[in-house]
N, C-alpha and C positions, 0 to 999 in steps of 0.2 A: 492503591496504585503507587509507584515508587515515583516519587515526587522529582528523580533525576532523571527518568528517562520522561515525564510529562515536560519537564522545564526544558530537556534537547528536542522534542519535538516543537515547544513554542517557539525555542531560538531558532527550527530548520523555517516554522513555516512562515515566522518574520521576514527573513531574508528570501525566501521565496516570493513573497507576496511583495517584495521592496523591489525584486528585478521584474515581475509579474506587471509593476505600476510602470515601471520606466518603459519594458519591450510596448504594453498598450501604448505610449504616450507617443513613441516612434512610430509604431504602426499606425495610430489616430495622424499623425504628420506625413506619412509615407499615402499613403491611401491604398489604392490598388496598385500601388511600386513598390508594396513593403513586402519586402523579403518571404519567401517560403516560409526559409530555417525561421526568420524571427517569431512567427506567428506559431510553427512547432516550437519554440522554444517555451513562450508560453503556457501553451497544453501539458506539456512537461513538466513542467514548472507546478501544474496546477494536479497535475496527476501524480506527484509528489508525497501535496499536501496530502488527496484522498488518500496516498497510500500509509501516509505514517496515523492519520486519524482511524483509519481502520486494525492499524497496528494496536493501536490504544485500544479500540472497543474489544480486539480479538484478547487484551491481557485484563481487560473487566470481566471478559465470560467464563474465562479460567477460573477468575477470582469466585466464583460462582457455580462454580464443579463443571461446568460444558466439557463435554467431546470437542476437541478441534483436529480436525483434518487439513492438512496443506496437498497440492501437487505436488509430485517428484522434479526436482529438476532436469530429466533427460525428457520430459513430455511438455514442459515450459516452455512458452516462445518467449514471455518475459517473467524470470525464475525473482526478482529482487523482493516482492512481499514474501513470495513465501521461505525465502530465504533468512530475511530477517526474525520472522515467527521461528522458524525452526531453531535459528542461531538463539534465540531468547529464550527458548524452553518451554512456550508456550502452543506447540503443536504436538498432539497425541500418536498421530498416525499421519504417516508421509506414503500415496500414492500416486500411481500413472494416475492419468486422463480415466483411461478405459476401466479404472477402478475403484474411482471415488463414489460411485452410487451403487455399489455392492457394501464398500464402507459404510457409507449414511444408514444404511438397510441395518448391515451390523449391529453398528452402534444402536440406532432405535429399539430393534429388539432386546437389546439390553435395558431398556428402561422399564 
């Protein structure tokens, strides 16, 4: 695995996890007056990390001859993982919703 995109993912999810401790600390002081946005902010925050750690696992399965499939971005409500996979070069086959389990089917047959 290329040791610069591992080391930008530890540096995002550092920083993530650093505003993750301050928004909790607010919110633990706020109680039930803490902000909407702050507590979304968090989830975000944390739905970040899963998405760069699964970036990681989706460029080990490459490394390992895998099939990868992403969504298309006109059938995405939130297009950013599979945009990054595709932008990296690590997705095989880019479709709609309505076509990703004709894919899967695909591909298996081919095995």
């Amino acid at each position: 695995m290329d040791q610069e995109i591992l080391q930008s993912f530890l540096e995002e999810a550092r920083e993530h996890l650093a505003d993750i401790e301050q928004d909790l600390l607010a919110i633990g002081e706020a109680g039930s007056e803490a902000p909407e946005e702050l507590v979304n902010k968090v989830f975000r925050a944390a739905h970040s990390i899963k998405g760069g750690a699964g970036f990681l696992g989706l460029k080990l399965m490459k490394c390992f001859g895998a099939t990868t499939i992403a969504q298309d971005e006109a059938t995405s409500v939130v297009f950013g993982m599979p945009r990054k996979a595709i932008k990296a070069g690590v997705v095989d086959i880019v479709a709609p919703l309505p076509r990703i389990a004709e894919e899967i089917r695909r591909t298996v047959k081919r095995i």
